[in-house]
C-alpha positions as CSV (number, residue, x, y, z in Angstrom):
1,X,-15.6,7.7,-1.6
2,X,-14.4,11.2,-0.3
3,X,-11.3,11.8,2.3
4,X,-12.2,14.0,5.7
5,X,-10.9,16.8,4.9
6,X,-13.3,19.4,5.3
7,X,-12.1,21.2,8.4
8,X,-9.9,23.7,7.5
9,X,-9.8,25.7,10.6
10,X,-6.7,25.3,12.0
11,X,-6.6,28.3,15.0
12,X,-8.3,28.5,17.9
13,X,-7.1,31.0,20.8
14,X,-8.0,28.5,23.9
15,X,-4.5,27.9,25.4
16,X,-3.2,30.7,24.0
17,X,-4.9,32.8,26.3
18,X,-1.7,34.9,27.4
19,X,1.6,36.0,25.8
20,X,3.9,37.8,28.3
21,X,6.2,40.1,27.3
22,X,10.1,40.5,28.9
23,X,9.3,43.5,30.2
24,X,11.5,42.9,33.7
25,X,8.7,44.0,36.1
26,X,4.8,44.2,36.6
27,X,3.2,47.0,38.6
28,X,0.1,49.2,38.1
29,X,2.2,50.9,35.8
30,X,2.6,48.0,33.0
31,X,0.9,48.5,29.9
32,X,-1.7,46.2,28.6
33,X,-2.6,45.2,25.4
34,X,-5.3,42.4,23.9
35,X,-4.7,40.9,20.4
36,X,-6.9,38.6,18.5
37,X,-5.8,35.6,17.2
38,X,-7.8,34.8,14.4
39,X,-7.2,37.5,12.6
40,X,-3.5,37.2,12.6
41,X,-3.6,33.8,11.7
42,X,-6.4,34.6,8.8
43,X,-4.4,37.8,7.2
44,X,-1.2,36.2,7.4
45,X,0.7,34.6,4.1
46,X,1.7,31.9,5.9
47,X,-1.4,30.7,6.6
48,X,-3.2,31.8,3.0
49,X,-0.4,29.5,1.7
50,X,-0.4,27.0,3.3
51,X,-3.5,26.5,3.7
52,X,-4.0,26.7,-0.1
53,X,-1.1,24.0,-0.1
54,X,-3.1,21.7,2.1
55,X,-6.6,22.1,0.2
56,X,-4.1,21.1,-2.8
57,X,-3.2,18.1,-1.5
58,X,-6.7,16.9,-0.1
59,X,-7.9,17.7,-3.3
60,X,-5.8,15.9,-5.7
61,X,-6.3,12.7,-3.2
62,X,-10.1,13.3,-3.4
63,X,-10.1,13.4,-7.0
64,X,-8.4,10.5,-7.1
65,X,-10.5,8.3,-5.0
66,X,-13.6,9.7,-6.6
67,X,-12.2,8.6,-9.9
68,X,-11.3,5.4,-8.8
69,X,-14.5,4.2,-7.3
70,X,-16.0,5.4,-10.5
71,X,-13.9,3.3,-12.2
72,X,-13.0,0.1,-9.9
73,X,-11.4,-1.9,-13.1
74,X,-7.9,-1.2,-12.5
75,X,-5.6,-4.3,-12.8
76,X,-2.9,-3.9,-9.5
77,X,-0.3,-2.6,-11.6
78,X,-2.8,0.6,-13.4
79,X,-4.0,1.3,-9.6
80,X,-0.6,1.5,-7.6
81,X,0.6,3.6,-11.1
82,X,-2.0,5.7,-10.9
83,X,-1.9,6.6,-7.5
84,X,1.6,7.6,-7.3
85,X,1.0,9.8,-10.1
86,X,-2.3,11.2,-8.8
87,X,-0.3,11.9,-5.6
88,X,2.7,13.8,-7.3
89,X,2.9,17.5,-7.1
90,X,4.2,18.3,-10.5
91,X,4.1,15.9,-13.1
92,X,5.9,15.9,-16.2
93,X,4.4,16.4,-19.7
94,X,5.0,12.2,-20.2
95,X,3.8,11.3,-16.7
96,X,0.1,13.8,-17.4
97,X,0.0,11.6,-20.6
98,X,0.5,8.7,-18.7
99,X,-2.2,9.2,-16.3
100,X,-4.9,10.0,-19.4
101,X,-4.1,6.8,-20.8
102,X,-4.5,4.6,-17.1
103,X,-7.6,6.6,-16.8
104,X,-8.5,5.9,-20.4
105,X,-7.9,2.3,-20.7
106,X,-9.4,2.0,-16.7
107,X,-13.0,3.7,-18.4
108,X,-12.8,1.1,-21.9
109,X,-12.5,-2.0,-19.1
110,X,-14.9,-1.1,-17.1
111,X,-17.5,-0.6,-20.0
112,X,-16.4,-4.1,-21.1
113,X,-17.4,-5.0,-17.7
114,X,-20.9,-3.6,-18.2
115,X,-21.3,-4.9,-21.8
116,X,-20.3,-8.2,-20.4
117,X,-22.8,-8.5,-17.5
118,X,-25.9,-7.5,-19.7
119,X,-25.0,-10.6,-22.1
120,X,-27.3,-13.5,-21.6
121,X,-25.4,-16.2,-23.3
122,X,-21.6,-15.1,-22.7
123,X,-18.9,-17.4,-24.6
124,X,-16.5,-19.4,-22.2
125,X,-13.7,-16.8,-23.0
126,X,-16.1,-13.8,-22.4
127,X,-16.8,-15.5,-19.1
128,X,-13.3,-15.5,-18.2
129,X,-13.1,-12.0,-19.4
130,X,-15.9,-11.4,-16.9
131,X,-14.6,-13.1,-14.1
132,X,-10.7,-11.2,-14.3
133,X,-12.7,-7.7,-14.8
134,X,-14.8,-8.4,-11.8
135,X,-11.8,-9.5,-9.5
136,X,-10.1,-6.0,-10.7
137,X,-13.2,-4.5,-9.3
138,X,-13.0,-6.2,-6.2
139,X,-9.0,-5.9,-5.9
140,X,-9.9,-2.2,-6.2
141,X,-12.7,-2.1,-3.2
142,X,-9.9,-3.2,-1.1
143,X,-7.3,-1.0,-2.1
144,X,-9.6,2.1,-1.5
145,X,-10.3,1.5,1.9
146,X,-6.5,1.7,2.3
147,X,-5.9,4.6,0.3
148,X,-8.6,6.1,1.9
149,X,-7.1,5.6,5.3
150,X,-3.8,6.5,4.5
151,X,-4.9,9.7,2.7
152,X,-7.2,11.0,6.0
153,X,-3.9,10.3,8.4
154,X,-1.4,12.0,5.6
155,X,-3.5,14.9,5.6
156,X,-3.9,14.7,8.9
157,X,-0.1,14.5,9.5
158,X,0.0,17.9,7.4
159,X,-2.7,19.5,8.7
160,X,-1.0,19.4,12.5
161,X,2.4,20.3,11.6
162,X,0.6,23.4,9.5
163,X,-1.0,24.2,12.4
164,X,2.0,24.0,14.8
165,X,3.6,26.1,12.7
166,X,1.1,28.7,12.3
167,X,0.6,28.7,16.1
168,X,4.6,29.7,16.9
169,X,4.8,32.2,13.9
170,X,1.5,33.8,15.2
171,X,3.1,34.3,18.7
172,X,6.5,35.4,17.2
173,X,4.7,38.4,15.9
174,X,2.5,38.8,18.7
175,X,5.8,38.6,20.9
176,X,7.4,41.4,18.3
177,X,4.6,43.7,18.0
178,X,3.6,43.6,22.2
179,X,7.9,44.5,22.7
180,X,7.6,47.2,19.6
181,X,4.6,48.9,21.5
182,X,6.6,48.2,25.1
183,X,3.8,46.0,26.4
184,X,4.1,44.3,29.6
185,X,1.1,41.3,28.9
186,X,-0.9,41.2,25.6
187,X,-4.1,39.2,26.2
188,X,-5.8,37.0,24.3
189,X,-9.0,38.6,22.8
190,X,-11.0,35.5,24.3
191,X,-9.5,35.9,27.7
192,X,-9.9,39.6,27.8
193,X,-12.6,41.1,24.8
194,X,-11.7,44.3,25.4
195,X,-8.8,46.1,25.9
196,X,-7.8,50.0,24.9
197,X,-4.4,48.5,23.3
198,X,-5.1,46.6,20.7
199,X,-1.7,45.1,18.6
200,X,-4.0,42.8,16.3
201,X,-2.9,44.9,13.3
202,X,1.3,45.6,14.7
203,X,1.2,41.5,14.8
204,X,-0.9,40.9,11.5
205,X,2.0,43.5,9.9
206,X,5.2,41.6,11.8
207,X,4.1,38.2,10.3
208,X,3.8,39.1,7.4
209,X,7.6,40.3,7.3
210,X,9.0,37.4,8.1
């Protein structure tokens, strides 16, 4: 069971097609300037980080599932334990040890399970043994779907407020480097592919100041 989380790509210059700058007039004499985009989102820290900070997370819920619908014989205690844990960004030295053992004693239960289910003549307490592991198992199926769900809108959640935030601090700098250069308008590279001024590399520099 794996979370959507493979689109990454966060920027895209439609509606961003213009950033005017406070230049008090516009005549034949203004200067233009085109920027791209893309490339000050994709060479700025901000993005490198946190876009690293969301693969993170997605990855550490991925894991998670994956090991979990490996391993569906978690009673409802081990499976809310071991997803709070799976979920935490730094865990203690006790709380890593805790998490081996969950997985540990998740991994022996469910090879009881299998041992169990290839018996022919199981005794009336190994039958009850069966039955608890195999409502574990199902308890588990539920709770995925869930976790799953909650996990795609979480990083979801993250992945617009990352991008909202990488949108204003890329026209910040495109604001600071088209003022710096005394730039009337500074285009869009979609809206306008080619343009003598280009600030791409002023703005890739300004955001990566702040």
């Amino acid at each position: 069971m794996a979370m959507k989380i493979e689109n990454m790509g966060w920027l895209t210059a439609g509606g961003l097609c213009l950033f005017a700058m406070a230049s008090g007039f516009q005549g034949p004499a203004d200067k233009l300037g085109v920027v791209d985009l893309s490339r000050v989102f994709n060479e700025s820290e901000f993005a490198k980080k946190q876009t690293e900070t969301l693969r993170t997370v997605g990855e550490a819920r991925s894991a998670m599932l994956q090991f979990a619908d490996t391993y569906k014989t978690f009673t409802v205690e081990q499976a809310t334990r071991f997803k709070d844990l799976s979920v935490k960004p730094n865990l203690t030295e006790p709380e890593k040890a805790e998490i081996e053992k969950i997985k540990k004693d998740v991994m022996a239960a469910d090879k009881q399970l299998s041992d169990l289910s290839q018996k022919a003549s199981p005794s009336p307490a190994e039958v009850t043994s069966l039955n608890d592991l195999n409502r574990r198992k199902q308890n588990t199926s539920n709770l995925l779907r869930r976790w799953a769900q909650d996990f795609d809108d979480e990083v979801g959640t993250m992945r617009d407020k990352l991008r909202a935030d990488a949108l204003v601090k890329v026209k910040e700098s495109v604001q600071q480097a088209g003022k710096a250069g005394a730039f009337s308008l500074v285009f869009a590279n979609d809206v306008a592919p080619y343009g003598a001024n280009d600030v791409t590399n002023d703005a890739v520099k300004a955001i990566n100041k702040k």
